[in-house]
N, C-alpha and C positions, 0 to 999 in steps of 0.2 A: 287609563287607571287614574285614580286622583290622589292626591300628594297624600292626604291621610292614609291610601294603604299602602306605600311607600315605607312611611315609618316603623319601626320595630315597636315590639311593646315596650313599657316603662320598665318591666322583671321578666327576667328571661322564661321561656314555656317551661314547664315543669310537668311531670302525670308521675311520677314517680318520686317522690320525697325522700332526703338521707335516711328515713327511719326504716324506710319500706312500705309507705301509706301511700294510695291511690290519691291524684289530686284531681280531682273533676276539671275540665278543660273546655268553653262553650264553641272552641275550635277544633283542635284535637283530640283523636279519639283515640285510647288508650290500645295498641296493638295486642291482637290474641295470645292465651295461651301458646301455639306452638312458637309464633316467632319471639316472642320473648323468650321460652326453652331454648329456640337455637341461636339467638343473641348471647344466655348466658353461655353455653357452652364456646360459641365466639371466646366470650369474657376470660373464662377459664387457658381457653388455649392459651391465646393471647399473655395473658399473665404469666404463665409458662414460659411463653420463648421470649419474653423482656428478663425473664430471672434467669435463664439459662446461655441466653446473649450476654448477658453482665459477668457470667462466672467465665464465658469463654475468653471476654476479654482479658479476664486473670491471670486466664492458661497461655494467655497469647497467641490466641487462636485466632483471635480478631484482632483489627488495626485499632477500629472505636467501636463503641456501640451509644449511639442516641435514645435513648429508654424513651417509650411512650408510658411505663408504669404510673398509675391513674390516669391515662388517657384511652382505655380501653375501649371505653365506650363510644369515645368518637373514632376510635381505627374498626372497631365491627360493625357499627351504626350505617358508618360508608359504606363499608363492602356489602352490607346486604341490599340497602336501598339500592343498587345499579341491578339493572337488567343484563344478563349474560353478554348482549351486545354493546354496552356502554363502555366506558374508558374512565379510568381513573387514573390522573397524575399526581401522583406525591412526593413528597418530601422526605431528606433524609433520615425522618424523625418517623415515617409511616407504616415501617417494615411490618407491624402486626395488622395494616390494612391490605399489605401486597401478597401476606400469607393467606388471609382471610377469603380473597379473591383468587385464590386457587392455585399460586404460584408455592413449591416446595420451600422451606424453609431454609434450607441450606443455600439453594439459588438466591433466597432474597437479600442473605448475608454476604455473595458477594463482592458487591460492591466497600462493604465496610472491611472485608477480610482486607482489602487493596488489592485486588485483580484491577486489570485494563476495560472490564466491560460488567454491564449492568447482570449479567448472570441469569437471566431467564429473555425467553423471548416473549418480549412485545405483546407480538403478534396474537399469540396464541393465549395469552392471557386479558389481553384487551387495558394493561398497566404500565403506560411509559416506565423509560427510568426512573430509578428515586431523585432527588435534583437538591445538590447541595447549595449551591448560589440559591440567596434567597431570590421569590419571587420568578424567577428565569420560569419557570413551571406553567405559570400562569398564562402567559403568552403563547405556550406549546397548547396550551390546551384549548384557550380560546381559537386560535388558527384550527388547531383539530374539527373544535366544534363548527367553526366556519366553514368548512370544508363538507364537514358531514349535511349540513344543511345545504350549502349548493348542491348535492348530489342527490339529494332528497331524500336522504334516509333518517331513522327516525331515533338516531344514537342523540344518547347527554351525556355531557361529559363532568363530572365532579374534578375541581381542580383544590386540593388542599394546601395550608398554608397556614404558619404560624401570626399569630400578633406581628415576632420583629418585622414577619415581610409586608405588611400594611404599610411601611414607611418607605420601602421600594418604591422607585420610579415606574418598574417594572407594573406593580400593583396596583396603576393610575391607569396606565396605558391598556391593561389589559380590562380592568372592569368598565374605561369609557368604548374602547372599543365593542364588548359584547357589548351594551347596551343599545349603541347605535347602531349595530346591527342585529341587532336581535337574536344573539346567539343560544345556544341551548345548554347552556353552562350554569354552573352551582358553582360558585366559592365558599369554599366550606373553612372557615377560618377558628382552629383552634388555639382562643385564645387562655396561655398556660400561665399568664401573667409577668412571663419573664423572654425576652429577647438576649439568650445567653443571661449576662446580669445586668442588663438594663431594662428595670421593671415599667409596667405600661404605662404609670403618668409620667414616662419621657417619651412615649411614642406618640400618644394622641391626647389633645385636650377635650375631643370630641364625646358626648356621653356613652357612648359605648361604639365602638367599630361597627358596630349593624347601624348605626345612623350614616355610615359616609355612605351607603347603596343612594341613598334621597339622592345627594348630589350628580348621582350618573343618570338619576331618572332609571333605578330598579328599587323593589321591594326588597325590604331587608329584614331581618328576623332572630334572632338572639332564644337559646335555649339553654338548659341545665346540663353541661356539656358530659356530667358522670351520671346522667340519668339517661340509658342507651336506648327507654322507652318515647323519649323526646326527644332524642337524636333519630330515631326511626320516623317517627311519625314527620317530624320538619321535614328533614332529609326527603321523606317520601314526597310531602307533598308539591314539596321545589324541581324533582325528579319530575312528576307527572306533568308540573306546569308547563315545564322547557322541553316535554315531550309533546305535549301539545299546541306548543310554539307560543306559549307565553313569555319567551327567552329567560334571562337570566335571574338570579339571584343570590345575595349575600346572605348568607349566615353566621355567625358569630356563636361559639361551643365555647360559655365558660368552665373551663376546667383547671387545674393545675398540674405543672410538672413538680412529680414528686423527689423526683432525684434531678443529681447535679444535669447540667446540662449534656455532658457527654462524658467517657469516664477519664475526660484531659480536663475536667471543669472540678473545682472547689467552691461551691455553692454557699458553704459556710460565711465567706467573704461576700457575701451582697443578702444574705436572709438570715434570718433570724429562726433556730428550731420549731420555737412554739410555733411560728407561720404556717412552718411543711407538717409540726402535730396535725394543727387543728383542720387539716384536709383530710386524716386518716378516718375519721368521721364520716366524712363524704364518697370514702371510697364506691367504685362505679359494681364493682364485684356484691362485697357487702349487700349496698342496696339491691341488689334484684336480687340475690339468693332469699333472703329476708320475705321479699313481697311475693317470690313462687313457695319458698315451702309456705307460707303464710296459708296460700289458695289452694295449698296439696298437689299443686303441677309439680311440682320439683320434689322427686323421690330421693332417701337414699341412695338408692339403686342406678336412678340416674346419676346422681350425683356420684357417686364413685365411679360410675362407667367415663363422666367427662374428664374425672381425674384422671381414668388411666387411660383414656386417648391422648390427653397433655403430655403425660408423660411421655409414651409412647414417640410422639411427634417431639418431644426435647433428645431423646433418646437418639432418635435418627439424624438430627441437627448435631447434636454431638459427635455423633462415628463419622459424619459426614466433613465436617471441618478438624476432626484431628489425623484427616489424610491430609497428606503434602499431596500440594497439587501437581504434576508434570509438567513444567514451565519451558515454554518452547523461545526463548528470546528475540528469535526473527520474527514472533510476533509481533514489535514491536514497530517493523516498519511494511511488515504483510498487508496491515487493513487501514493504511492510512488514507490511500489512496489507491483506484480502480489500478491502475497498472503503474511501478515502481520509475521513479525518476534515477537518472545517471549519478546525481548527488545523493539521494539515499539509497542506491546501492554502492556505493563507496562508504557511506556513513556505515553502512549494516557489516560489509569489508573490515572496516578497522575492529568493529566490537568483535567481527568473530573472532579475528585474530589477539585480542584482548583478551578473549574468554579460552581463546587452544592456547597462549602462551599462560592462561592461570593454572589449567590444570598439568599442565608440562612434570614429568619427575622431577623429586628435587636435585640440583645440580643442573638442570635443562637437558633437554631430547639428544640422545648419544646416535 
């Protein structure tokens, strides 16, 4: 491959404009009517369980909740580009991409409820844990994909990650490695502008994070991160490359987060309103409803049916976390290890007797 098609473009891909206007592409091809239908309805859901995750944490249902609210389009964008058999590792910011790939909603809130374990399996959904260290992700996913290629199958793996974790060590290690092995990985980097409140001209002086792929010797490529029409089409075709063993590549989804960083975060302190206004413009919803009812794909009728599946699926995310869970405390030293050491059965010893001398009548046990 020669060093020019290495570099990203000078402006991010675009096919879909804030207004809702087609943008002609001599690369990308504007995805059909139906996948765009089920991208928005993605969109819809998606927006639903960012507003109804924010209201849980109110009720103190939840520990935190990380909003991807205007980041829709990069959490549905991923989840469709993968093949049933693929693997997507995300981040603790990606919950409406772990729903979107099939995992129940309630399950993908585990983890933020503060349970001890990721809340869905694996396995069965093809979605590591979500990973709150930045960057750590990256590494799991590269070795994944490492893996899958020595066995010779024909999985990709998409590893997601914010701006801040560009500045990870992790994030060096993990994109020189695919490259010099030729892994079949996608770094899918959305960048929201903000690393908690350290905004991007302290992360890199670099002209956009899709330029550091040159330096590993991979392609890199930068799109309109709330245009899900151009998150499809990139996505797709970095998916097809590293399926046909053209390894790796970087992508860079500019977008913004619209709300604070998590709801322990006061955003007001590092941005300025007008800044988070003049995103609402650019909303990822907006534009594609706008450009389907435009073309008559997008009916009423549909469009109230995607509203009351959202609902629907906020509804069940609701009943589902305002049950107390059944907390069993010896699980605490049950799955630490295959079979229990003499020291933590004695640790597990003192807590029970910690927890039968709690509940004792008052006065103590006659």
């Amino acid at each position: 491959m020669e060093h020019a098609d290495l570099l990203p473009r000078d402006t991010a891909v675009q096919l879909i404009d804030a207004d809702g206007r087609v943008i002609e592409d001599e690369r990308y091809a504007l995805p059909d009517a139906d996948a765009l239908l089920a991208a928005y309805r993605g969109l819809v859901e998606g927006r639903r369980i960012n507003d109804q995750a924010s209201a849980l944490v109110r009720q103190g249902r939840l520990a935190v909740y990380p909003s991807s609210h205007g980041q829709e389009a990069c959490q549905i964008g991923v989840a469709l580009a993968l093949a049933d058999d693929d693997w997507l590792f995300p981040t603790y910011r990606d919950s409406v991409a772990v729903v979107a790939r099939g995992v129940a909603p309630a399950d993908a809130m585990v983890l933020l409820k503060g349970d001890w374990h990721s809340g869905y399996d694996v396995r069965a959904h093809h979605v590591a844990p979500q990973a709150t260290p930045l960057a750590t992700q990256l590494l799991h996913a590269v070795g994944f994909a490492y893996a899958a290629k020595r066995r010779g199958e024909s999985t990709v793996v998409v590893a997601l990650c914010g701006d801040g974790a560009t500045s990870e060590g992790d994030f060096h290690e993990a994109m020189n490695f695919a490259a010099v092995f030729h892994v079949p990985v996608v770094f899918f980097v959305q960048n929201n502008e903000f690393a908690i409140s350290v905004p991007l001209s302290r992360q890199t002086a670099a002209p956009s994070l899709a330029h550091k792929a040159i330096g590993y010797g991979m392609p890199g490529q930068r799109l309109d991160g709330n245009d899900v029409a151009a998150v499809l089409a990139v996505l797709g075709e970095a998916v097809d490359r590293a399926r046909a063993g053209g390894g790796p590549t970087l992508i860079e989804a500019h977008t913004y987060r619209m709300q604070a960083h998590t709801n322990a975060d006061d955003d007001t302190r590092y941005r300025e309103r007008a800044e988070v206004q003049a995103w609402v413009a650019r909303d990822p919803l907006t534009r594609l409803r706008t450009y389907l009812t435009g073309t008559g794909a997008l009916t009423e009728e549909l469009e109230a049916e995607y509203a009351d599946g959202a609902e629907q699926t906020a509804a069940a995310m609701r009943e589902a976390l305002n049950t107390d869970a059944d907390i069993d405390p010896e699980d605490l030293f049950r799955f630490v290890t295959e079979s229990r050491s003499p020291q933590r059965e004695e640790q597990w010893h003192l807590l029970r007797g910690e927890i039968e001398r709690t509940h004792e009548p008052a006065g103590g046990a006659r």
